[in-house]
C-alpha positions in Angstrom: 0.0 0.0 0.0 1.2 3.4 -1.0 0.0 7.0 0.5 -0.4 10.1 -0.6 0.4 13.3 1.1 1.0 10.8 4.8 -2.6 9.3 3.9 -2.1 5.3 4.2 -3.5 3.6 1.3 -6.8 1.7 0.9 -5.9 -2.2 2.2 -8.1 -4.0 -1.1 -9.8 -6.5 1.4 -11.4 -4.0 3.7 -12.3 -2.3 0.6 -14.3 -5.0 -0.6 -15.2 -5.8 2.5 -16.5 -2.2 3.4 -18.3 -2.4 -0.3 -20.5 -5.3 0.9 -21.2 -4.2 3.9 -22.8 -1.1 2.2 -24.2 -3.3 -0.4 -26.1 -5.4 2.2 -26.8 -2.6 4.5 -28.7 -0.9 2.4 -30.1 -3.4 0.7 -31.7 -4.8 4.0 -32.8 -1.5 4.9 -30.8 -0.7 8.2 -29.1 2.9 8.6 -25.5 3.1 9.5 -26.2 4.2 13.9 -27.5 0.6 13.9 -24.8 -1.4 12.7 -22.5 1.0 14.4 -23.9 0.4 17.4 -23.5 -3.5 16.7 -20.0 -3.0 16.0 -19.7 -0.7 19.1 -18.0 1.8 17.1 -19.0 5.7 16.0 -21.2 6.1 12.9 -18.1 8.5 11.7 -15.9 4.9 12.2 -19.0 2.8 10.6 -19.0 5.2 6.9 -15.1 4.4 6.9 -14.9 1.3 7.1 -17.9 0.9 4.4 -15.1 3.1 2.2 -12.3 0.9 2.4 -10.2 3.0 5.2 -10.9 1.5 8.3 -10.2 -2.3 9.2 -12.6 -4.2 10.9 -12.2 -7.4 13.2 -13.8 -11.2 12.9 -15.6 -9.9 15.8 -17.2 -6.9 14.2 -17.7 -8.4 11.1 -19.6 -11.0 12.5 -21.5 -8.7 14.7 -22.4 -7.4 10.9 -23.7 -10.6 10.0 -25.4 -11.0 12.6 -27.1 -7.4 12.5 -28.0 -7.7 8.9 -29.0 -11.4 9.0 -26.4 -12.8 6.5 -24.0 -15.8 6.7 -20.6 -14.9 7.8 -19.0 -15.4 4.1 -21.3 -12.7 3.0 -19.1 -10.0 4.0 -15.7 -11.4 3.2 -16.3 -13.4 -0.4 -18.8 -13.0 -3.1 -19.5 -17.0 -3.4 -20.9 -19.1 -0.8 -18.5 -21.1 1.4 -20.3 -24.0 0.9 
């Protein structure tokens, strides 16, 4: 990962990470304070992670899961992982 001007770069996984975690988030409906809260972090924290710059743990992304009703491979791979 590179930066620019001291910014660090965007890690690829939590960028697609964070872009299905928007993707399902809105699709099911539930606004960002929710899943924050889930995640026990600040929205502010919540709207950068769903952009690629903030990382997020196997815990939170499976308090995600759970929040948004989805298997956990929903958030970390595009095909089931069965």
């Amino acid at each position: 990962m590179g930066s620019v001007l001291g910014f660090p770069g965007i890690d690829p996984h939590d960028a697609a990470v964070g872009a299905r975690l928007k993707h399902w988030r809105e699709q099911r409906g539930v606004d960002i304070d929710a899943v924050a809260a889930a995640l026990k972090i600040t929205p502010e924290e919540e709207r950068r992670a769903e952009a690629g710059r903030a990382h997020l743990t196997t815990l939170q992304i499976a308090a995600a899961t759970r929040t948004l009703r989805l298997p956990m491979w929903a958030l970390v791979s595009d095909r089931p992982a069965y």
